[in-house]
TISE-924482 format. One record per residue: residue number from 1; residue in one letter; chain; x, y, z of N, C-alpha, C, O, CB in turn. Coordinates in pm, whole numbers. Atoms other than C-alpha are relative to their C-alpha. Glycine has a CB too. Example, Ala and Ser with C-alpha at 12.3 -4.5 7.8 and 13.67 -1.06 7.14 Angstrom:
ATOM   num   residuo   cadena       nX       nY       nZ      caX      caY      caZ       cX       cY       cZ       oX       oY       oZ      cbX      cbY      cbZ
ATOM     1         A        A       89     -119        0     1230     -450      780       90      120        0      194      118       66      -99        3      125
ATOM     2         S        A      -82     -119       -6     1367     -106      714      -77      109       73      -26      220       90       41       46     -142
***
This chain:
ATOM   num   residuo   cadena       nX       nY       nZ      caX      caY      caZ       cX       cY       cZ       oX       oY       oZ      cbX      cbY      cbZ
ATOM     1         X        A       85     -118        0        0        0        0       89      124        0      192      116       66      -96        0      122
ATOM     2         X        A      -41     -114       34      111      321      -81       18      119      107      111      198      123      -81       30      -95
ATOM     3         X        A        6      -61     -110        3      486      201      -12      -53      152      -88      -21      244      -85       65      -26
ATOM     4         X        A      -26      129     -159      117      214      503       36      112       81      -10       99      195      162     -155        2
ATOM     5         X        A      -33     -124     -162      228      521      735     -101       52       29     -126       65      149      100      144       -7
ATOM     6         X        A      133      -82      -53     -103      704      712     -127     -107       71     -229      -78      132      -73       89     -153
ATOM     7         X        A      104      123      -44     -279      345      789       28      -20      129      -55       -3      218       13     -144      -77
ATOM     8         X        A      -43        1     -147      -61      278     1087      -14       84      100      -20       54      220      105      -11        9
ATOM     9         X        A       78      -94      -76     -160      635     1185     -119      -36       59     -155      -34      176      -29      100      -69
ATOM    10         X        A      153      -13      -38     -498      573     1160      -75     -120       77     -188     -144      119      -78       21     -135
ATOM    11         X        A       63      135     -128     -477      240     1358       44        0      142       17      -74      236       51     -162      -39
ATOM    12         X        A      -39      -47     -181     -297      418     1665     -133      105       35     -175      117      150      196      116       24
ATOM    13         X        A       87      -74      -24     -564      657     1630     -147      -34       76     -228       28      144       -8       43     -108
ATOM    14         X        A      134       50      -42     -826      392     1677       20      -50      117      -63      -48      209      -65      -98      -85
ATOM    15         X        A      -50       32     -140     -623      252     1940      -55       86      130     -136       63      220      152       19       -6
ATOM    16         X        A       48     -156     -139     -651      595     2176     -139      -14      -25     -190      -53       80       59      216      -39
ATOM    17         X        A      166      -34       25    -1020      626     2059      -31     -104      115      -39      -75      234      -85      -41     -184
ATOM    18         X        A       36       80      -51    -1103      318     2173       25      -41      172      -61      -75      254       33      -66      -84
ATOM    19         X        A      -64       18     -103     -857      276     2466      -21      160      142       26      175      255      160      -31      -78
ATOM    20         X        A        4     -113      -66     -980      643     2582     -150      -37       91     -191        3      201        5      140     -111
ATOM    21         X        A      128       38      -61    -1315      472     2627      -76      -79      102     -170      -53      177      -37      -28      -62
ATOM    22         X        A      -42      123      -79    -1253      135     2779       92      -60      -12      148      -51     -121      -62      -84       -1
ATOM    23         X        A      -95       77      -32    -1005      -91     2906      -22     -105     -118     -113     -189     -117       -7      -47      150
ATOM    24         X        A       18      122      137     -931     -300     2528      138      -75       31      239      -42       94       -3       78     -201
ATOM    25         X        A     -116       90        1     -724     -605     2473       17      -66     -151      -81      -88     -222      -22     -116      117
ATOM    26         X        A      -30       19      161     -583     -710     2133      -64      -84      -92      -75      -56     -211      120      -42      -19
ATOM    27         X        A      137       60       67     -828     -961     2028      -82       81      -61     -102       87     -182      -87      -61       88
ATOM    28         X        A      121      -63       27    -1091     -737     2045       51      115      -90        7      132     -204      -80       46      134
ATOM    29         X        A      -66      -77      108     -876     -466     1905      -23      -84     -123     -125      -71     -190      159       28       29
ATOM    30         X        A      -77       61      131     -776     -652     1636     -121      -29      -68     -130       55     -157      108     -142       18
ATOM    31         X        A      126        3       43    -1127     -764     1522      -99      100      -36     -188       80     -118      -44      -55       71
ATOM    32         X        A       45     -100      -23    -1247     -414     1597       34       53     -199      -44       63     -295       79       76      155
ATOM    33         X        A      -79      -58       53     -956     -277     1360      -63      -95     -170      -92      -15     -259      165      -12       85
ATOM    34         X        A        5       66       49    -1038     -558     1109     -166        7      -67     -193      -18     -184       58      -86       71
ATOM    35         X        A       76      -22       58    -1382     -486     1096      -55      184      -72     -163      222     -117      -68      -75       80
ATOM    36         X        A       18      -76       37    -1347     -169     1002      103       10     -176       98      107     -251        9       80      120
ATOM    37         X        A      -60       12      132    -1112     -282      673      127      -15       23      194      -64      -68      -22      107      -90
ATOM    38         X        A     -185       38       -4     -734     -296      824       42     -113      -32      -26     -201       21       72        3      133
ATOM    39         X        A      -64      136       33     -552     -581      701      140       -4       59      248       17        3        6      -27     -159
ATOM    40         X        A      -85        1      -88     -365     -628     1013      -18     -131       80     -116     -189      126       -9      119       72
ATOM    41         X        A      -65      167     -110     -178     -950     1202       18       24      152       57      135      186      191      -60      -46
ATOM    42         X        A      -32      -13     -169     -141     -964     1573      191       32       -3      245       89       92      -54     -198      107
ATOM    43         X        A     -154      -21       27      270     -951     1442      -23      174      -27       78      229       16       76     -109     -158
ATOM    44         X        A       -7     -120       18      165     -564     1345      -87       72      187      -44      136      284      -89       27     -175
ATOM    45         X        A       67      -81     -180     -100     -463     1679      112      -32      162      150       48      247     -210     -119       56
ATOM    46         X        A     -122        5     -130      156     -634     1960       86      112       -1       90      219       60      107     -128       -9
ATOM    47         X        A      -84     -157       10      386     -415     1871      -14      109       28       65      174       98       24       42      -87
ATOM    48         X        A       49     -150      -11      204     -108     1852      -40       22      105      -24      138      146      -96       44      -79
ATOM    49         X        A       43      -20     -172       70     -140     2196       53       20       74       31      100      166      -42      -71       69
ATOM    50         X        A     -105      -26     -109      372     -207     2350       84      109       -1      108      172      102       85      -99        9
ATOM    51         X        A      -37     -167       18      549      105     2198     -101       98       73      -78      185      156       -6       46     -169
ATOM    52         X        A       87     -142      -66      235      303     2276      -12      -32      187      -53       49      270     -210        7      -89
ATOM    53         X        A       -8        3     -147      260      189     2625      141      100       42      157      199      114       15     -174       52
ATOM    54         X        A     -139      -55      -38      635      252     2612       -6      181        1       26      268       81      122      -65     -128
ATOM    55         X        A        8     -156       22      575      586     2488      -87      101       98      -90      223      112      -59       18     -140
ATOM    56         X        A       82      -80     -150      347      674     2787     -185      -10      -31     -268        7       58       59      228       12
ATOM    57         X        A      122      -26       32        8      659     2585     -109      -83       59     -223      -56       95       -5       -3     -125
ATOM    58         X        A       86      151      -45     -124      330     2689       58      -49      135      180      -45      155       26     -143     -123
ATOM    59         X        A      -77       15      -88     -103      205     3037      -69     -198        7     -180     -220      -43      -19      135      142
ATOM    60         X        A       34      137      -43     -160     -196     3123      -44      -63       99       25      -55      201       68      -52       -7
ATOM    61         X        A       67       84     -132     -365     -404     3357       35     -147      -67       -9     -176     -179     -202       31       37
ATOM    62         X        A       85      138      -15     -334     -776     3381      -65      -68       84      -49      -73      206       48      -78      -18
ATOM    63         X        A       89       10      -69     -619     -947     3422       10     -158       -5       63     -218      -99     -119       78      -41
ATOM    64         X        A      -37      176       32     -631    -1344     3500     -146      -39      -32     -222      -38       64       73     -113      159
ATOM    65         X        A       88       43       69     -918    -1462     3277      -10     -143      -32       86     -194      -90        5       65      -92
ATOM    66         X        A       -9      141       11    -1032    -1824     3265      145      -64      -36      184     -110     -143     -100      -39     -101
ATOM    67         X        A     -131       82      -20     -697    -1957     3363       97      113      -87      210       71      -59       -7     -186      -74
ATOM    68         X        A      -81      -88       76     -506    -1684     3146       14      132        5      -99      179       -1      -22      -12     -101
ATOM    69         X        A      -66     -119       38     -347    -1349     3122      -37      104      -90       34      126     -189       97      -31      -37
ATOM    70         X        A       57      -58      118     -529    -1130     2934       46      178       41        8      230      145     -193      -45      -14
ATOM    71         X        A      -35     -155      -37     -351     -715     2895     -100       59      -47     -120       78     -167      131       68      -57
ATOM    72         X        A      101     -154       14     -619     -470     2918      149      117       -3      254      114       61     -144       39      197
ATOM    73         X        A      -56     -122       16     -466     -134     2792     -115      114       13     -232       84      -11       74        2     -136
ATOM    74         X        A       76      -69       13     -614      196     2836       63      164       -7      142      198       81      -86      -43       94
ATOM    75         X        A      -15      -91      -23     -568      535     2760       95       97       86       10      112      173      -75       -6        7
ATOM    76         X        A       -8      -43      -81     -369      745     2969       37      193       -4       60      230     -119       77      -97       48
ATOM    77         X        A       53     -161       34     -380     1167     2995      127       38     -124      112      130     -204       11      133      177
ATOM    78         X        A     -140      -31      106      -36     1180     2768     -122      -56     -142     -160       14     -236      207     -143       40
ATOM    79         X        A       94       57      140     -283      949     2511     -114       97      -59     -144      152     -165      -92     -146       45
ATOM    80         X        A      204      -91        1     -638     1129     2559       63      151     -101        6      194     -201      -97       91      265
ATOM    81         X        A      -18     -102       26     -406     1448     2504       71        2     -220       54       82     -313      103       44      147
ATOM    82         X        A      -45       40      162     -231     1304     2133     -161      -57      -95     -169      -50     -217      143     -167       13
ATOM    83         X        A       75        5       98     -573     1192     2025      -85      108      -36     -139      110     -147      -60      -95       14
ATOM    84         X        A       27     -141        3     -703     1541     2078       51       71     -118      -17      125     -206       52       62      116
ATOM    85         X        A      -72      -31      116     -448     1638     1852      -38      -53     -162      -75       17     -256      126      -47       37
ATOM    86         X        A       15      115       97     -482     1339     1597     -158       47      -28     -173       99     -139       31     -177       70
ATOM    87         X        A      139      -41       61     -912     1418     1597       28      155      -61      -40      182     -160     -136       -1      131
ATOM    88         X        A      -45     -162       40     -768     1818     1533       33       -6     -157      -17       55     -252      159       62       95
ATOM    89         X        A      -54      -30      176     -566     1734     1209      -94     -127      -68     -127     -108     -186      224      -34      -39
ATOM    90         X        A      106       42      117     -804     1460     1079     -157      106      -91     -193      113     -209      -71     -133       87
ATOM    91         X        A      112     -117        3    -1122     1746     1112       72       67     -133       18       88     -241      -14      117      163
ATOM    92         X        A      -60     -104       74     -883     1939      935       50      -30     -146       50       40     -247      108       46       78
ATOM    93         X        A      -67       55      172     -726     1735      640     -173      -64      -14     -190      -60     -135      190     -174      -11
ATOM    94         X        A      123       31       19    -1112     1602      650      -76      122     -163     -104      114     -283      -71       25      178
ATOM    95         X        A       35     -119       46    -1222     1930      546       62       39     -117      -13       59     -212       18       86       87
ATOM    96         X        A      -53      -65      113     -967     2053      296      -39     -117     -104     -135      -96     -177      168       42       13
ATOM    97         X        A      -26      118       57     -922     1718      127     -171      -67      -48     -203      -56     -166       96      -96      120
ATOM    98         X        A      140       53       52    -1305     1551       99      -69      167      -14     -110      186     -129      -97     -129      135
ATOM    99         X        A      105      -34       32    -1498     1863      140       18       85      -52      -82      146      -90      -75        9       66
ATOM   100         X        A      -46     -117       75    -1275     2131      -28       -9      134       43      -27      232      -29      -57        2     -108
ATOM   101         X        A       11      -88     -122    -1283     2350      248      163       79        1      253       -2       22      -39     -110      158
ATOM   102         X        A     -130       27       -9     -948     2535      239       40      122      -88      -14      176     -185       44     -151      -48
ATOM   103         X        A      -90     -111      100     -701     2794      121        7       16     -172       73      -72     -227      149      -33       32
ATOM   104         X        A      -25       64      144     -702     2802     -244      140       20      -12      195       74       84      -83       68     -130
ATOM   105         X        A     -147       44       44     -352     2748     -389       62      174      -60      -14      253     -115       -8     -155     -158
ATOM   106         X        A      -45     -159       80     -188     3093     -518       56       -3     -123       88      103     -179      111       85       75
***
């Protein structure tokens, strides 16, 4: 794909969305992400979680679920505050880009 950086954007994006709302775990992510059209492996979301944890965005609970380990992630005010941002410039490239909203060119 041509545009794999703006996808991976837009699947950290769903990440915070989601993770701003309730405590998610990568299954459900991943199915979430999947039903909305990503063509993404648990080898691409692991990853991204654990960076966005690393990075401060996402924080971790484990929870022991019928005999197993299951990481709830969620949100945390460093996250809430980047998807703030992230809903800011989508609105915004929204606008210029689909609805032609926008500076004209000189």
């Amino acid at each position: 794909m041509a545009f794999r950086d703006l996808e991976l954007g837009a699947i950290r994006v769903h990440i915070l969305h989601h993770a701003s709302r309730a405590a998610i775990y990568g299954s459900w992510m991943l199915e979430e992400l999947q039903r909305h059209g990503y063509q993404i492996s648990y080898g691409t979301l692991y990853p991204a979680l654990h960076r966005m944890e690393e990075d401060g965005l996402l924080v971790r609970k484990d929870r022991v679920e019928g005999g197993r380990v299951r990481k709830y992630y969620t949100a945390t005010g460093k996250g809430q505050e980047e998807l703030a941002e992230a809903q800011r410039m989508i609105r915004e490239l929204y606008r210029e880009v689909v609805e032609g909203v926008g500076p004209d060119p000189d």
